[in-house]
C-alpha positions as CSV (number, residue, x, y, z in Angstrom):
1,X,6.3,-15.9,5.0
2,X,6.8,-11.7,4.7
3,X,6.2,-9.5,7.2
4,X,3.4,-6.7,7.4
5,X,3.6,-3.3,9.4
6,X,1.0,-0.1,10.2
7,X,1.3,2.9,11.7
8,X,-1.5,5.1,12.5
9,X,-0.8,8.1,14.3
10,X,-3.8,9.2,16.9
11,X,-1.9,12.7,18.6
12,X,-0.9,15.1,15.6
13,X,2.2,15.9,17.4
14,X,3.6,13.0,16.4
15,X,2.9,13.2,12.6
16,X,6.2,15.0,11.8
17,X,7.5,11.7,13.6
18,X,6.1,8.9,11.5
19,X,9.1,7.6,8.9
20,X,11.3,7.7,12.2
21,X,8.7,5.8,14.1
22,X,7.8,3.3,11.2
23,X,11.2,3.0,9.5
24,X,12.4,0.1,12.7
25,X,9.3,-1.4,12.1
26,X,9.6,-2.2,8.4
27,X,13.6,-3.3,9.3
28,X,12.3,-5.3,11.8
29,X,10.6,-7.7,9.2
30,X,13.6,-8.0,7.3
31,X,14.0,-12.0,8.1
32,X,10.3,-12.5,7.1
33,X,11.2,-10.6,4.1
34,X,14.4,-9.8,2.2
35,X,13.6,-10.3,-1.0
36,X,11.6,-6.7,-1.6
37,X,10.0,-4.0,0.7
38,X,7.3,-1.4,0.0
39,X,5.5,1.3,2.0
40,X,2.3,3.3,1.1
41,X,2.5,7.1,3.1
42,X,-0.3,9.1,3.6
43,X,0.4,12.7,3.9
44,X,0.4,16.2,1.7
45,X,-3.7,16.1,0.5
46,X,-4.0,17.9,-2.6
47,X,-7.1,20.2,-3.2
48,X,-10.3,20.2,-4.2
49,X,-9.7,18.8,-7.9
50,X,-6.5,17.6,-7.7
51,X,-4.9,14.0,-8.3
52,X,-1.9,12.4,-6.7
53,X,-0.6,10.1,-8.8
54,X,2.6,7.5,-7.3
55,X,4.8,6.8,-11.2
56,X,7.5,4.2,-11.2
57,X,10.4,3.5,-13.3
58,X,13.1,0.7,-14.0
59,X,16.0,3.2,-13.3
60,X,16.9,6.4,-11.5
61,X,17.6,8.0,-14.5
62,X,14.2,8.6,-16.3
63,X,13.4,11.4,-17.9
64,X,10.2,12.8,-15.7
65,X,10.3,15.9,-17.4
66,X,9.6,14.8,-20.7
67,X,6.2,12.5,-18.5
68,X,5.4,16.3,-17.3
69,X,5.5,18.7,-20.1
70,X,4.0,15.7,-22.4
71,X,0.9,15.0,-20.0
72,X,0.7,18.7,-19.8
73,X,0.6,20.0,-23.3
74,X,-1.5,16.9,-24.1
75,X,-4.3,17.4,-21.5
76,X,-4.0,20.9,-21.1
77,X,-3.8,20.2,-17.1
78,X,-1.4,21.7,-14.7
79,X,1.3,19.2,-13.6
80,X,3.9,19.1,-10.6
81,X,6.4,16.2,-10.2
82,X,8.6,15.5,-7.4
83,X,11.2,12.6,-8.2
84,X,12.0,10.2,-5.5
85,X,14.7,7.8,-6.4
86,X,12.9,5.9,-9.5
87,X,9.7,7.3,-8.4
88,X,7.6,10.4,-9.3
89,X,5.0,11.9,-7.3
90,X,2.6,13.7,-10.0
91,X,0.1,16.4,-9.0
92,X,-2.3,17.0,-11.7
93,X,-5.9,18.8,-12.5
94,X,-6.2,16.5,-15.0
95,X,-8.9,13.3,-14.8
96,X,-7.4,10.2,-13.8
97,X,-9.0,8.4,-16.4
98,X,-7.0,10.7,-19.2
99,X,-4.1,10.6,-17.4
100,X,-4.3,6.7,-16.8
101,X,-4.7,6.4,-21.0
102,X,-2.1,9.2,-21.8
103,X,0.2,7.5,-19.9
104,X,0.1,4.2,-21.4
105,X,-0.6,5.4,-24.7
106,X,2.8,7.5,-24.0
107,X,5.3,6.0,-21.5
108,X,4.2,2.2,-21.7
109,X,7.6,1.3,-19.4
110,X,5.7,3.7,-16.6
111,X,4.2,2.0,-13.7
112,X,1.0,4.0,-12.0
113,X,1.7,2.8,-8.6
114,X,-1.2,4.8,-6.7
115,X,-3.6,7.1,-6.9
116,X,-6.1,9.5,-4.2
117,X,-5.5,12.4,-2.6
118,X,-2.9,11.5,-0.2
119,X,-1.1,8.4,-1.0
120,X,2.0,7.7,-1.9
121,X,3.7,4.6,-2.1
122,X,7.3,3.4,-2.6
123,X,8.6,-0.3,-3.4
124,X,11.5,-1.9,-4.7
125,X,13.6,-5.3,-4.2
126,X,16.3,-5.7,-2.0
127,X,16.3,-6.0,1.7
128,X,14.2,-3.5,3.9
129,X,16.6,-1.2,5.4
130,X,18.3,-0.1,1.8
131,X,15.1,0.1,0.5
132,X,13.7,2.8,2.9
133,X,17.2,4.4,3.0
134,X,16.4,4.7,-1.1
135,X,13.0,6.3,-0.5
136,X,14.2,8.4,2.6
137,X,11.6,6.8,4.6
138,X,13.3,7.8,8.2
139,X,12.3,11.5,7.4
140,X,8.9,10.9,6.2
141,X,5.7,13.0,7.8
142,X,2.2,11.7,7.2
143,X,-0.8,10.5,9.2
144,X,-0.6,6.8,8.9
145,X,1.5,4.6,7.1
146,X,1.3,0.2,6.3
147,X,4.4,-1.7,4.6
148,X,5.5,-5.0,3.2
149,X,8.6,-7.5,3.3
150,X,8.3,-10.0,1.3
151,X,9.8,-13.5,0.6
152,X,8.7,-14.2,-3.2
153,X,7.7,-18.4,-2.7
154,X,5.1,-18.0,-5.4
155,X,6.7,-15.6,-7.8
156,X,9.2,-13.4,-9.6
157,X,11.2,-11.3,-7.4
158,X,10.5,-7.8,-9.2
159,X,9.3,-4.1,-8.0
160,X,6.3,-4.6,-9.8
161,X,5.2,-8.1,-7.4
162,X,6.4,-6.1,-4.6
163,X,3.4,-4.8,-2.4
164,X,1.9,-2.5,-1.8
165,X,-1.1,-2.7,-4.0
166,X,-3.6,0.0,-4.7
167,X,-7.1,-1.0,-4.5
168,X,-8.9,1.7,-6.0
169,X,-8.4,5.8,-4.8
170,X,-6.3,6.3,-1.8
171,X,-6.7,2.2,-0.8
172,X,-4.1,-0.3,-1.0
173,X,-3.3,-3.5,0.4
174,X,-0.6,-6.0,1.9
175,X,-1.0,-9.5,2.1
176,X,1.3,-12.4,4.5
177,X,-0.1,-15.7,3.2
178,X,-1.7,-17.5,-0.3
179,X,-4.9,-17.4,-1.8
180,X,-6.4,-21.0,-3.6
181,X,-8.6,-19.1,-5.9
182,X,-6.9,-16.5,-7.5
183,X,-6.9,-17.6,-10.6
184,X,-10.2,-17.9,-11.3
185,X,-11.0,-14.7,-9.4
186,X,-8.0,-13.2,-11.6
187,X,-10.5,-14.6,-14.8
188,X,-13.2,-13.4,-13.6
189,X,-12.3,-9.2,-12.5
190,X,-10.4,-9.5,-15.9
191,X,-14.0,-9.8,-17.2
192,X,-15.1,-6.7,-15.3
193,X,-12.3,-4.7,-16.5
194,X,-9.9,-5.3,-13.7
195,X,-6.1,-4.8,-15.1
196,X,-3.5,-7.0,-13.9
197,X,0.2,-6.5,-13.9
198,X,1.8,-9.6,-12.0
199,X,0.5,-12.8,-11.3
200,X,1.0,-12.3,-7.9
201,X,-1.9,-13.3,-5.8
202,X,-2.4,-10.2,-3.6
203,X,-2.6,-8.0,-6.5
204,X,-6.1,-10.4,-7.2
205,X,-7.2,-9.7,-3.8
206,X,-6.8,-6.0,-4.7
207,X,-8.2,-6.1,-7.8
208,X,-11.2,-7.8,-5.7
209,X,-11.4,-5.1,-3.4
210,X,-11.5,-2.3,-6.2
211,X,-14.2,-4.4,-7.9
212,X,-16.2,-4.4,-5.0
213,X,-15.9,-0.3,-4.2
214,X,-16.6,0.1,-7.9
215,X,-20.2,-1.3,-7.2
216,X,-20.4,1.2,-4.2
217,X,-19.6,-1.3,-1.4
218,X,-18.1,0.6,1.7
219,X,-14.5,-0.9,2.6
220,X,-16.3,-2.7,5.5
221,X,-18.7,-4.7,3.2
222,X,-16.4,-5.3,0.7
223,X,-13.9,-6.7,3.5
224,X,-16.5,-8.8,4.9
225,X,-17.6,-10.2,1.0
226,X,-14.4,-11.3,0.8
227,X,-14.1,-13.4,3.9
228,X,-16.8,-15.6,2.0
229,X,-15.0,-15.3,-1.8
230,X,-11.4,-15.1,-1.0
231,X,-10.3,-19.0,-0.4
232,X,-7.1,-19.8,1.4
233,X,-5.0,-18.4,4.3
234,X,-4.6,-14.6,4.8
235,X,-3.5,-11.3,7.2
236,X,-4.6,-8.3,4.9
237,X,-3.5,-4.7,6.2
238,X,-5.3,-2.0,4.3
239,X,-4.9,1.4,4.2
240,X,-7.1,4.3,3.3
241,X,-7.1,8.2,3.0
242,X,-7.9,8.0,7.1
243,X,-7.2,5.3,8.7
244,X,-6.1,1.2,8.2
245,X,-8.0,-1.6,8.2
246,X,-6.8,-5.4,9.6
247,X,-8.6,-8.8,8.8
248,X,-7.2,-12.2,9.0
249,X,-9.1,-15.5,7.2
250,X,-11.7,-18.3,9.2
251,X,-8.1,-20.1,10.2
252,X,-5.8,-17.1,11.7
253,X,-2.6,-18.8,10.9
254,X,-0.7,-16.5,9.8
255,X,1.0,-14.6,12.6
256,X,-0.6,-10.8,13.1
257,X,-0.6,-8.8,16.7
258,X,-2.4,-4.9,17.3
259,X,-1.3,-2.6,19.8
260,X,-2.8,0.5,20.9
261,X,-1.9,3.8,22.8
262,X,-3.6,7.3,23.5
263,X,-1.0,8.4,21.0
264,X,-0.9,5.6,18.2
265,X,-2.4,2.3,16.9
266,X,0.4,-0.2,15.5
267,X,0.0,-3.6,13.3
268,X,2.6,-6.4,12.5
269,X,3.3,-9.3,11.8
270,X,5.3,-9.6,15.0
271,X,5.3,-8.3,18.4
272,X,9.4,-7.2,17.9
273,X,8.3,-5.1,15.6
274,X,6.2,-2.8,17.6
275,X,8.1,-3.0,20.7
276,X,10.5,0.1,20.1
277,X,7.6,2.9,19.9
278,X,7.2,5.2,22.5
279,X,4.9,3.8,25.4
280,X,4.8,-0.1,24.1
281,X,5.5,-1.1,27.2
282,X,1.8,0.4,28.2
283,X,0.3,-0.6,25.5
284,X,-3.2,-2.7,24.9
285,X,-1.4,-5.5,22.9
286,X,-3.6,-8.3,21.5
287,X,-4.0,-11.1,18.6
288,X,-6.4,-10.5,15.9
289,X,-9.4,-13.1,16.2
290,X,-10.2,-14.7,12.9
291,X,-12.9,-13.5,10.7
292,X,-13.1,-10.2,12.1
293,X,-12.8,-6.9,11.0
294,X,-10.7,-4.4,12.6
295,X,-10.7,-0.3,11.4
296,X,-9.2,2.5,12.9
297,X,-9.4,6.1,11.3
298,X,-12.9,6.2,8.8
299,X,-11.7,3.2,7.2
């Protein structure tokens, strides 16, 4: 089941506009997907030597200062937080790598939910609508944005199974359908020093992709690799610092449509969810054909 949404936005103007634009979309999905509901925003890029770091917690009531000032004194690095909800939005000097280790060394209960320059992504269980009125999603500005609603069939319902996933810097990835391999895929990246959180299979599909930009693939290839390693049925949405990406497996059965303006590009899972933006009526509208990659932006 679940339902998958993106939002790129082609005229700047409308940029200020995105959360109200994408916010119906993600509601939209809400009977493909009540169980959870995550978005990945890209907006805010930090300068030259900067990280953007997305934390999550179990409760709204964490204490992100003692994250900051620790992380700070510890790595000698500048820090700024912004607390959203049971998320933190960390801006840091500091290497990711250090960061990454302090962190777990540190605050083990923290999740790093993304990382890049511009990302930032939100996700929590329950159904779609509270969830973006928790992250004040309406509001949000950005670029580009892709989200998730998802029906848990083949595992827990928790935050932490709840996509997106990121796939390496400023990359992450939803996912409407199963994957027959991930197991031994999941094996396998484990081997190449690919971490794993859940057992959900769309995190090994992004643990795939990161493998494969690690070894210096551009999203493209590594897209197109996976068309050949990835067994089972799929609709992956990906999103990048510029722009989203859209592939579907050999079969295409599970449900995906594209439309396009002079002003915007939109992706879902179903038409409804598209039909409220400004000029839809106008719109080129078509179905995805199988084994082919779509990219819009410098994905």
């Amino acid at each position: 089941m679940c339902g998958i949404v993106g939002l790129y936005i082609k005229n700047p103007k409308l940029q200020g506009k995105l959360g109200a634009m994408f916010t119906p979309m993600l509601i939209e999905m809400t009977s493909r997907g009540p169980d959870s509901a995550g978005v990945a925003i890209y907006r805010d890029q930090v300068k030259k030597g900067h990280l953007k770091l997305t934390l999550a917690a179990d409760s709204d009531d964490f204490d992100w200062k003692n994250i900051d000032s620790g992380l700070e004194k510890a790595l000698k690095c500048d820090v700024k937080t912004q607390t959203v909800a049971n998320h933190c939005i960390m801006v840091t000097d500091a290497e990711e790598a250090d960061a990454r280790q302090w962190l777990k060394a540190n605050a083990p209960k923290v999740r790093v939910v993304s990382a890049g320059k511009t990302i930032e992504i939100f996700k929590e269980v329950g159904l779609p609508a509270a969830v973006a009125d928790r992250f004040s999603l309406r509001s949000a500005h950005g670029t580009h944005a892709i989200g998730h609603t998802r029906m848990a069939t083949e595992s827990a319902v928790t935050t932490a199974g709840s996509h997106p996933f990121s796939t390496g810097d400023d990359v992450c990835l939803v996912h409407n359908g199963s994957l027959s391999n991930h197991n031994r895929l999941r094996e396998n990246l484990k081997k190449k020093g690919i971490e794993f959180l859940t057992q959900n299979d769309t995190e090994v599909a992004a643990g795939y992709f990161t493998d494969k930009l690690r070894d210096g693939a551009s999203l493209k290839e590594a897209l197109q690799a996976g068309l050949k390693d990835l067994d089972g049925f799929y609709t992956f949405c990906i999103g990048t610092a510029d722009g989203f990406a859209v592939v579907r497996d050999p079969f295409a059965c599970k449900h995906a449509v594209l439309a396009e303006t002079d002003d915007w590009v939109a992706m879902a899972t179903e038409y409804r969810a598209i039909a409220h933006l400004p000029g839809a009526d106008k719109a080129k509208i078509w179905e995805p054909a199988p084994e082919t990659i779509y990219t819009w932006g410098n994905a």
